[in-house]
C-alpha positions as CSV (number, residue, x, y, z in Angstrom):
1,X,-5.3,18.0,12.8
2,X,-3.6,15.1,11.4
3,X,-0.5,14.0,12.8
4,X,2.5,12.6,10.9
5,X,6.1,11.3,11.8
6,X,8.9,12.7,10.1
7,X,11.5,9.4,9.0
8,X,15.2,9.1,7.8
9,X,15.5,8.3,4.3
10,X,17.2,4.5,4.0
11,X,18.7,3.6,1.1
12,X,18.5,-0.7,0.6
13,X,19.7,-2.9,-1.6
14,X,17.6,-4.4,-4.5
15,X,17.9,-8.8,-4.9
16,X,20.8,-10.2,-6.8
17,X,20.5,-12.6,-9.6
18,X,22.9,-15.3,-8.8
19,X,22.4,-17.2,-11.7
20,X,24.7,-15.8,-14.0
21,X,27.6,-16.7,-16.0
22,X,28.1,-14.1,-18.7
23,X,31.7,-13.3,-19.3
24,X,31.2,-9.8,-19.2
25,X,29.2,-9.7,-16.1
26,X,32.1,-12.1,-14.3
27,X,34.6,-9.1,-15.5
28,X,32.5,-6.7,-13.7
29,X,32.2,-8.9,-11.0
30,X,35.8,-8.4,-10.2
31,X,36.4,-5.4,-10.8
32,X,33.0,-3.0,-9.9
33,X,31.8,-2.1,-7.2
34,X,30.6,-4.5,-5.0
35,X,27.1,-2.5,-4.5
36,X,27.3,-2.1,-7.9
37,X,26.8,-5.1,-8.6
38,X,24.1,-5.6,-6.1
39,X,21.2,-3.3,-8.3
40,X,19.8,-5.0,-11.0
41,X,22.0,-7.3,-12.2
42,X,20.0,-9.9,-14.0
43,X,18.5,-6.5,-15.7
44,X,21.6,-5.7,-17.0
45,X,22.4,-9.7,-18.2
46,X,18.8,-9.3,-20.2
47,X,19.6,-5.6,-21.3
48,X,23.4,-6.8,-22.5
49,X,22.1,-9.5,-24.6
50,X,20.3,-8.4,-27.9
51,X,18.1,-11.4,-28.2
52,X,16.9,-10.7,-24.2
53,X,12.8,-10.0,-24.0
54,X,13.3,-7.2,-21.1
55,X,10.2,-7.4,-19.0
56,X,8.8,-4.7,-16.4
57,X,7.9,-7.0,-14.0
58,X,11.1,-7.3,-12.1
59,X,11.0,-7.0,-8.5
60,X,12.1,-3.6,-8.6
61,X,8.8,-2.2,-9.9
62,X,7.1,-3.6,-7.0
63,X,9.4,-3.0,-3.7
64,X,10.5,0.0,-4.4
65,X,14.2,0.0,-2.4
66,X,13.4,-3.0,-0.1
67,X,14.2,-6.3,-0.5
68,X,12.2,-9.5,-1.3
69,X,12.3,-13.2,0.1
70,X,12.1,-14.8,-3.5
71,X,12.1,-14.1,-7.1
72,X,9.0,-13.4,-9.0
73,X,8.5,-15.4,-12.1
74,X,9.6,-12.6,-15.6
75,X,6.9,-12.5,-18.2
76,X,8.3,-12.7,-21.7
77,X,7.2,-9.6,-23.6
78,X,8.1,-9.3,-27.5
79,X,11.4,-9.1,-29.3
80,X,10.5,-5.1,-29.4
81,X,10.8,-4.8,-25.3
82,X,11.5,-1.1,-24.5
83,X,10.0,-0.2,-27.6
84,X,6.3,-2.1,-27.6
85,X,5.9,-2.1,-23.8
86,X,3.9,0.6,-22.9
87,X,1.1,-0.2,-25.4
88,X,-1.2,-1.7,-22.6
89,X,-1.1,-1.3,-18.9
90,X,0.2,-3.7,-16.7
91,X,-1.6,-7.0,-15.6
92,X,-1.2,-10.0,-13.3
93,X,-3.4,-12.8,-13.7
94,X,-1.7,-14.6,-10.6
95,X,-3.8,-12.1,-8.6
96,X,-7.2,-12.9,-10.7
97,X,-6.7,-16.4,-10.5
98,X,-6.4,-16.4,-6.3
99,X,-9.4,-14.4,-6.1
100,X,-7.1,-10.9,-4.8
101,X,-9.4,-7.8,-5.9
102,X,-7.1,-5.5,-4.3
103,X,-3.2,-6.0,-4.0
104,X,-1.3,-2.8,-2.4
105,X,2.7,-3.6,-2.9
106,X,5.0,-1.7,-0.6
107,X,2.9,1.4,-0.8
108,X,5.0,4.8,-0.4
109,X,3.1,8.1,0.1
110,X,5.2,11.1,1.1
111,X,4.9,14.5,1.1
112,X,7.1,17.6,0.7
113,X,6.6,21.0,3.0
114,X,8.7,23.8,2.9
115,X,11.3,25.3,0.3
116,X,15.0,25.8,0.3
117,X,17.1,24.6,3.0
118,X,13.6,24.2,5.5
119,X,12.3,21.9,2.7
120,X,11.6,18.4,4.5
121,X,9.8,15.1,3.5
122,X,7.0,14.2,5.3
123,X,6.5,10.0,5.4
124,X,2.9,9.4,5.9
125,X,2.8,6.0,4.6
126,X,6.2,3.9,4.5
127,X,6.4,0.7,2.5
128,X,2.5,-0.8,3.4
129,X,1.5,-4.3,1.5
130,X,-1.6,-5.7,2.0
131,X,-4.0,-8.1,-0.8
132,X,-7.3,-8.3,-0.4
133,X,-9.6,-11.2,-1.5
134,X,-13.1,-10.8,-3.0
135,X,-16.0,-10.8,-0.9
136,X,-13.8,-10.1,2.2
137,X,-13.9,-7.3,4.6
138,X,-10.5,-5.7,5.4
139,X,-9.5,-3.9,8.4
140,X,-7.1,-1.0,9.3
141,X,-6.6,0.1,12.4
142,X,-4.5,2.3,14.4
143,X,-4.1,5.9,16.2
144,X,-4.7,9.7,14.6
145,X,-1.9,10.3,12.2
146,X,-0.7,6.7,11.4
147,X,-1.6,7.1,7.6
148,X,-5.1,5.0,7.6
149,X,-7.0,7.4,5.9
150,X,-3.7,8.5,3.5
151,X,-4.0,4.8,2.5
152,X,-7.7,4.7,1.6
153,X,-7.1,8.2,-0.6
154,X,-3.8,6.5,-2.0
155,X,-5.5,3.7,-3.1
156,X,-8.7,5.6,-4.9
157,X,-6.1,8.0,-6.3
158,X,-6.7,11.1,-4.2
159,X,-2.8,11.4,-4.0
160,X,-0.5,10.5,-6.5
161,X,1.6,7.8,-4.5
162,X,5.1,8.1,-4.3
163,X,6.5,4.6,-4.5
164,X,5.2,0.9,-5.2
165,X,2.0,-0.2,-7.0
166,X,-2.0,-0.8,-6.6
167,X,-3.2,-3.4,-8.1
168,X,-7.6,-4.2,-8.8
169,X,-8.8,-7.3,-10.3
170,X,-5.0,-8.0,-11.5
171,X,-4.8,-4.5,-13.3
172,X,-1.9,-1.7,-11.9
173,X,-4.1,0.9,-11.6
174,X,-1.6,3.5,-9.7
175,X,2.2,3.1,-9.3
176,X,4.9,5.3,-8.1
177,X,8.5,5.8,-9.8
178,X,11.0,7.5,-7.2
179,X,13.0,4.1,-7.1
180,X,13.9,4.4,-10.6
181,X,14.6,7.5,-10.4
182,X,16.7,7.3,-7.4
183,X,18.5,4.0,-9.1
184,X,18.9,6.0,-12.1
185,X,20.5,8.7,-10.0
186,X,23.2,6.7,-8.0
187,X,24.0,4.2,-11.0
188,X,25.6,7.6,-12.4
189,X,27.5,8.6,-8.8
190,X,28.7,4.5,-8.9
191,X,29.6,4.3,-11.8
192,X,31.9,8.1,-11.7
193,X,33.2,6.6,-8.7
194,X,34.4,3.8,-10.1
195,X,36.1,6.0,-13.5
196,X,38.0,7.8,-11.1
197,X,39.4,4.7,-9.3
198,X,40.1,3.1,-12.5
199,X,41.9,6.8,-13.6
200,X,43.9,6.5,-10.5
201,X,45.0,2.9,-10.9
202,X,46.3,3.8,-14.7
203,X,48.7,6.6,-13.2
204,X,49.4,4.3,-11.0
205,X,50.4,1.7,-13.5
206,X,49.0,-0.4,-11.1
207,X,46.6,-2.0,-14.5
208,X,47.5,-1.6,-18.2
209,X,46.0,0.8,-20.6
210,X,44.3,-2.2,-22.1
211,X,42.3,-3.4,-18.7
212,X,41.8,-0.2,-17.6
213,X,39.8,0.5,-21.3
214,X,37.8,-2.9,-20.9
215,X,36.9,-2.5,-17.4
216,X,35.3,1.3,-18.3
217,X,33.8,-0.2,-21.3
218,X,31.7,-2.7,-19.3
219,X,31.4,-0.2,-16.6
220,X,29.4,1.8,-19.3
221,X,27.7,-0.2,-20.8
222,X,26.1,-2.0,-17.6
223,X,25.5,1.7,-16.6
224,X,23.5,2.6,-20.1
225,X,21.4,-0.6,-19.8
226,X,21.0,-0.3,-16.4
227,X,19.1,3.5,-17.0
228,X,17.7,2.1,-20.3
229,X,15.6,-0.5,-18.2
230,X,15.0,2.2,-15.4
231,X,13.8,4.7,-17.7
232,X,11.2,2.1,-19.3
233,X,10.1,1.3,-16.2
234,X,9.6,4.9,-15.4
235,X,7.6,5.1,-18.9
236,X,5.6,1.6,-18.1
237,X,4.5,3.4,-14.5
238,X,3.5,6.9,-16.6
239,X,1.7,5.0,-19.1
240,X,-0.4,2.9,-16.6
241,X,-1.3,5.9,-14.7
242,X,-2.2,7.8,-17.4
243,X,-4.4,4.9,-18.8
244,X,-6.2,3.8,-15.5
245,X,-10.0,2.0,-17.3
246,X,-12.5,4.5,-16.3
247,X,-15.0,1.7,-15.8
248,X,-12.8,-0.1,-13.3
249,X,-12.1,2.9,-11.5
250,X,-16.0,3.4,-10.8
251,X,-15.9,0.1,-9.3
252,X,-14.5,1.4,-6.5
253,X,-15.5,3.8,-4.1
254,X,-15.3,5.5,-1.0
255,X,-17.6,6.5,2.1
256,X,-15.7,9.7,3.9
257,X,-14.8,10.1,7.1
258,X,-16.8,13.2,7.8
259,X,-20.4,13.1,6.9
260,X,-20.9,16.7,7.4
261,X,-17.7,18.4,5.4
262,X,-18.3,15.8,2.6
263,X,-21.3,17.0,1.9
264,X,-21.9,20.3,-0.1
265,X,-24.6,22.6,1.8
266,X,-25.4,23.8,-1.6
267,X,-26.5,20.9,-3.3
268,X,-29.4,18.8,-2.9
269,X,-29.3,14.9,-1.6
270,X,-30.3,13.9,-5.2
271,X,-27.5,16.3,-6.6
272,X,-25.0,15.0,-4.1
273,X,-25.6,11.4,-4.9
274,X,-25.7,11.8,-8.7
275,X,-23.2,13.9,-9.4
276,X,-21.0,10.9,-9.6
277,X,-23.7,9.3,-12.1
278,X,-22.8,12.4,-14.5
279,X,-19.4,13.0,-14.1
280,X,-19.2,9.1,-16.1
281,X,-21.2,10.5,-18.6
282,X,-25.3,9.7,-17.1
283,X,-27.2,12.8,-18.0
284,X,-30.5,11.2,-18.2
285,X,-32.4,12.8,-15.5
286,X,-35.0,10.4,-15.5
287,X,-32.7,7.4,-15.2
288,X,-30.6,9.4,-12.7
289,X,-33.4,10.0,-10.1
290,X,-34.3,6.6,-10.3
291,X,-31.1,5.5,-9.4
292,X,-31.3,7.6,-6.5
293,X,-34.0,7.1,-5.3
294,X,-33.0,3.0,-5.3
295,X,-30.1,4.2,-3.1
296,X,-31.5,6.3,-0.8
297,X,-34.2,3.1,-0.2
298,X,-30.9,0.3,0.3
299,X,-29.9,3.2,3.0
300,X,-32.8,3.1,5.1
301,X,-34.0,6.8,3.7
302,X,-37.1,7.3,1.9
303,X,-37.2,9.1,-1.2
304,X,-38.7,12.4,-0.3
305,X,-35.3,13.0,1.1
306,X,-33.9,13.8,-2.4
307,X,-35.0,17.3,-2.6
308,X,-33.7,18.3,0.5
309,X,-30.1,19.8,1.8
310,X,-27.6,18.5,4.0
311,X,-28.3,20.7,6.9
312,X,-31.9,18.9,7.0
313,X,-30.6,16.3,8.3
314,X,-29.1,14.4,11.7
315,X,-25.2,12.9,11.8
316,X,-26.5,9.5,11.2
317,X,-28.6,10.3,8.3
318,X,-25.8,12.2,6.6
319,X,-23.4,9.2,7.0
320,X,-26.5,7.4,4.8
321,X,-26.3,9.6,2.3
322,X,-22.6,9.3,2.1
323,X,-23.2,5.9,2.0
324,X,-25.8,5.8,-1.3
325,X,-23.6,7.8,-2.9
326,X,-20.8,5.7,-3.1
327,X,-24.0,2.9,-3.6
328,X,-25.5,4.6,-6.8
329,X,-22.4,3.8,-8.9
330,X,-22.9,0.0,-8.2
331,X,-19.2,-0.3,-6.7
332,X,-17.5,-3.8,-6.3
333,X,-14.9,-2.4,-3.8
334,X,-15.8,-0.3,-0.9
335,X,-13.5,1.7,1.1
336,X,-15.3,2.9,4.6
337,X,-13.3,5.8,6.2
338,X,-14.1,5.7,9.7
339,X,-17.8,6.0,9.1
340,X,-18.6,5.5,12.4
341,X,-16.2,7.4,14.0
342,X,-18.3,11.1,14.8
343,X,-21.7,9.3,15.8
344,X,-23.4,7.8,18.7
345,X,-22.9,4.8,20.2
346,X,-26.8,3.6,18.9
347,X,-26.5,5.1,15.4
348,X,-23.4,3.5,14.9
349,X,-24.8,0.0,15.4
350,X,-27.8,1.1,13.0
351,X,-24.6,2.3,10.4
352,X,-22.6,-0.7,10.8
353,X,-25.4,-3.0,10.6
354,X,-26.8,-1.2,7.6
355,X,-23.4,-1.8,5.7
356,X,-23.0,-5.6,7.3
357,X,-26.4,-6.0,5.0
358,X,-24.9,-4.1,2.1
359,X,-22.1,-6.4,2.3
360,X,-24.2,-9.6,1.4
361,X,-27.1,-8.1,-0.4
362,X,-24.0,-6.4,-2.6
363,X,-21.3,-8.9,-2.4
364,X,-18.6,-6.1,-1.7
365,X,-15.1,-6.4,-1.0
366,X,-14.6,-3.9,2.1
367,X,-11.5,-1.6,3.7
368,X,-12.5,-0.7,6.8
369,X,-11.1,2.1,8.7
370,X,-11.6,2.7,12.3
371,X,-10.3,3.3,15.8
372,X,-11.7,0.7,17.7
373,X,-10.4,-2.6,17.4
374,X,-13.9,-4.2,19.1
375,X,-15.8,-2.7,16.3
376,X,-13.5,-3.8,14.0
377,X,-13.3,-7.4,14.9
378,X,-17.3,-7.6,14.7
379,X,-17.2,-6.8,11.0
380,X,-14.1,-7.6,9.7
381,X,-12.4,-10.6,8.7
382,X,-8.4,-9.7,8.8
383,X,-7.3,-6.9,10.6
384,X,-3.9,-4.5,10.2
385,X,-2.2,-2.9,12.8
386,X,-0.8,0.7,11.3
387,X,1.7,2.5,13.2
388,X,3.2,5.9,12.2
389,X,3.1,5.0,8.3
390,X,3.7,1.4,8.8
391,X,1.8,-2.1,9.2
392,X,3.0,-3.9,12.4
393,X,0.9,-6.7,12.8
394,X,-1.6,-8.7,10.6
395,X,-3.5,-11.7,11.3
396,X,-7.6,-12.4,11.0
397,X,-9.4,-11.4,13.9
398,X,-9.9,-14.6,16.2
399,X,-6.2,-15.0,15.8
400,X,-5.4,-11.4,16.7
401,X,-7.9,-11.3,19.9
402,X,-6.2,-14.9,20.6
403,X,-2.4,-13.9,20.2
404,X,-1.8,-10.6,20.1
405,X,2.0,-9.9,19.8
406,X,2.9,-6.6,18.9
407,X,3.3,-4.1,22.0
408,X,1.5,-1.8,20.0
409,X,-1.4,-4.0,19.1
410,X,-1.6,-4.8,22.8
411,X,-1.7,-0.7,23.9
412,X,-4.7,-1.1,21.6
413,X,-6.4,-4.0,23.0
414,X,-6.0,-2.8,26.5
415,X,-7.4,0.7,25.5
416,X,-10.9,-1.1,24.7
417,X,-13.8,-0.3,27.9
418,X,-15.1,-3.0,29.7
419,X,-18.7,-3.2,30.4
420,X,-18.2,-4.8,33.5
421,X,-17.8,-2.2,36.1
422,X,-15.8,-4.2,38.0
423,X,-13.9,-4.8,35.9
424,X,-13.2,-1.8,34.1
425,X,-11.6,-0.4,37.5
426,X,-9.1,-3.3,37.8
427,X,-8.3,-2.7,33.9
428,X,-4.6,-1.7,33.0
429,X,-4.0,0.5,30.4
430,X,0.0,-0.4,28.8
431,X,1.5,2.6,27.4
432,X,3.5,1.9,23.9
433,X,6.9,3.4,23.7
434,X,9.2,2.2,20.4
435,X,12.2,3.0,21.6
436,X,12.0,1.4,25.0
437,X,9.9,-1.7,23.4
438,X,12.1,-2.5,20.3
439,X,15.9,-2.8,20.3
440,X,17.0,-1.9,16.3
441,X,20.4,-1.2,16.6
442,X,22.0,-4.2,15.6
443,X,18.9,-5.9,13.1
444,X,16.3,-3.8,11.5
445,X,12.7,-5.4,11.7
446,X,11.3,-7.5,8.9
447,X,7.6,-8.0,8.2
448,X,7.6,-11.9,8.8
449,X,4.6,-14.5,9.4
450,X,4.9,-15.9,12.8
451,X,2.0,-18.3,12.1
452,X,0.2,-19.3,9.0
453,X,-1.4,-15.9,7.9
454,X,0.0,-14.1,11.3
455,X,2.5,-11.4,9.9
456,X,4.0,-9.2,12.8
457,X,7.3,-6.1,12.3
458,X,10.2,-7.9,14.1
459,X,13.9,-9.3,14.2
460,X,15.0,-12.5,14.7
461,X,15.6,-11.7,18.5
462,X,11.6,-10.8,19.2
463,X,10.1,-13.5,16.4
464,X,12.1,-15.8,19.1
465,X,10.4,-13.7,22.4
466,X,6.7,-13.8,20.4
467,X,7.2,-17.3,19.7
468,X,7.8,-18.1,23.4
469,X,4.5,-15.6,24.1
470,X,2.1,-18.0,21.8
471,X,3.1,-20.8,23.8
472,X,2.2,-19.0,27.3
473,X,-0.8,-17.5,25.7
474,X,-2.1,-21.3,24.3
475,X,-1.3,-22.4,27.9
476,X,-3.5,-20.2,29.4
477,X,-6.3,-20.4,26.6
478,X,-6.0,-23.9,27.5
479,X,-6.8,-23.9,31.2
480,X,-9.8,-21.6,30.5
């Protein structure tokens, strides 16, 4: 049974647009509340002006309630804004024109149990980004329970994600909204809070009737624009999900984890691997067999197999069927779910092999999720480290095997068998404990890039101790 870690909740502050000189916003400035001021300020400078285009792709939409390094460039949308915004889904051609198929921005995917006071929220994926460039094989790897497989599902819209946005060839094809409404939320406790110091200042006499009426007229209306924006976000993110392309959705598919439960004992091969073929509208029989029969061929099976049922068949030859069918619908994106992970050590070479040639023959883009990191580095070229929910290292696989910084990522490494028996009884297996390994009291971690496309979880004080490592670890490279 799957295993997932329980997290705080942390509320973080949004970017602040420094550029600003409006008179109003200078009053409020002064006089609001200083975190306030720190949510969506340029929104409300766009939102206060009635010539402003007001454009959904603020930083906001993406991060969800963490922060960013730099300022994304706002598309101007039409004089109508809130109005004519939601009459096509979101796009980025930044993402088409570097060649990203797959962009996943600060991914949330969380989960409620329980009702009353034993409700709780269950974080199985917290704030995971990761692009993906075509033609390139992807890995993920990491322990039971560390949201790998959640991911996969999130991104082929199994779940309905919680929080940030998913991005193929440039289009948002799922997004989450509890950010807006959470902004929307404390934008009203702010802005009650600040009423009833501005009430308490008037008895006071401690401003004049006059200040105290201008200060909770801007006060209300940076809070109206301020939900305006929100809500229209909130609309945008319905609208997109609602309005997903059907035919870029079948462009991606997925090869389960399981090749026996994701199988139905009732159904034939040939209605297993069709049934995708005629839930997009294919009912020609004909046609359809065909097509099976093609996939069940690229799979190493022969097509006799089609009127047979799952129980027919060995563990290996199940995976290939769970293979064709994601194959019939012609996919561009593949997502591989640990296909490997309940065979043999021989049919696994056969199954990885098998999708290696897939990969070229096909020219697929490729998530690949799996335990082993010596499997993974063999196929894939980047690999991610997850930990309970969260990405803690990422770096292409010579560079990982060559520096690997993360005490986690290291528990992993040294978890891999020797064939060297020898060896293997000299090998020391390091045990990875967070709270002994990381020191967060003082500085939360920040996903930073130790080396040109080396990203690790850290703090200024450990980007200083890894830094110090990749010296040691060139040393000894070097000598060798």
């Amino acid at each position: 049974m799957t295993k997932k870690v329980i997290k705080k909740e942390v509320k973080k502050s949004t970017p602040v647009n420094d550029d600003i000189d409006n008179s109003s916003l200078d009053r409020l400035h002064k006089n609001l509340d200083g975190s306030l001021l720190q949510k969506d300020i340029g929104a409300f400078q766009q939102a206060n002006d009635s010539t402003a285009n007001i454009s959904l792709d603020t930083p906001e939409d993406e991060i969800g309630e963490h922060t960013i390094d730099s300022e994304k460039d706002i598309t101007d949308l039409s004089k109508e804004g809130l109005n004519k915004i939601v009459h096509k889904c979101k796009f980025k051609q930044e993402y088409v024109d570097n060649n990203i198929i797959l962009s996943v921005n600060h991914l949330k995917q969380y989960f409620l149990f329980g009702a009353g006071k034993s409700k709780y929220k269950l974080k199985a994926v917290h704030d995971v980004s990761f692009q993906i460039k075509q033609g390139e094989c992807f890995g993920l790897v990491g322990e039971s329970g560390c949201g790998k497989s959640t991911t996969g599902r999130s991104i082929i819209r199994l779940y309905k994600i919680t929080s940030g946005s998913i991005y193929y060839k440039g289009t948002r094809i799922s997004g989450g909204y509890r950010w807006n409404e959470k902004e929307i939320k404390f934008t009203k406790i702010r802005f009650n809070k600040k009423k009833k110091e501005l009430s308490k200042k008037l008895i006071d006499n401690k401003i004049s009737k006059e200040d105290f009426e201008k200060e909770l007229k801007d006060a209300e209306t940076y809070r109206d624009n301020v939900i305006k924006i929100q809500h229209a976000k909130i609309k945008q993110i319905k609208y997109d999900n609602k309005h997903v392309n059907a035919k870029l959705m079948r462009e991606i598919q997925m090869i389960f984890q399981d090749p026996v439960d994701s199988l139905d004992p009732r159904m034939t091969v040939e209605s297993i691997i069709s049934e995708g073929l005629q839930i997009q509208g294919l009912h020609n029989k004909a046609k359809n067999h065909e097509k099976v029969c093609e996939a069940l061929t690229k799979v190493g099976l022969i097509p006799e197999y089609a009127g047979r049922y799952p129980h027919e068949f060995s563990g290996g030859q199940r995976q290939r069927i769970g293979i064709a069918r994601a194959l019939v619908m012609n996919p561009k994106f593949l997502i591989c779910d640990e296909p490997i992970s309940a065979l043999d050590v021989s049919i696994r070479a056969q199954i990885i092999n098998l999708l290696n040639d897939l990969k070229d023959e096909m020219k697929l883009s490729m998530l690949f999720i799996a335990h082993d990191l010596s499997v993974v580095k063999y196929f894939c070229d980047r690999i991610a480290v997850m930990y309970f929910g969260e990405i803690v290292e990422l770096a292409s696989s010579d560079e990982l095997f060559k520096h690997p910084l993360h005490p986690y990522t290291k528990s992993l490494l040294s978890a891999i068998p020797k064939p060297n028996p020898r060896t293997e009884k000299h090998r020391i297996r390091i045990q990875y404990n967070p709270q002994l390994a990381h020191d967060y009291s003082k500085e939360k971690p920040k996903f930073v890039e130790i080396l040109p496309g080396h990203f690790i979880l850290a703090n200024s004080v450990e980007v200083i101790k890894y830094q110090e490592e990749i010296k040691k670890l060139d040393l000894a490279n070097n000598k060798k």
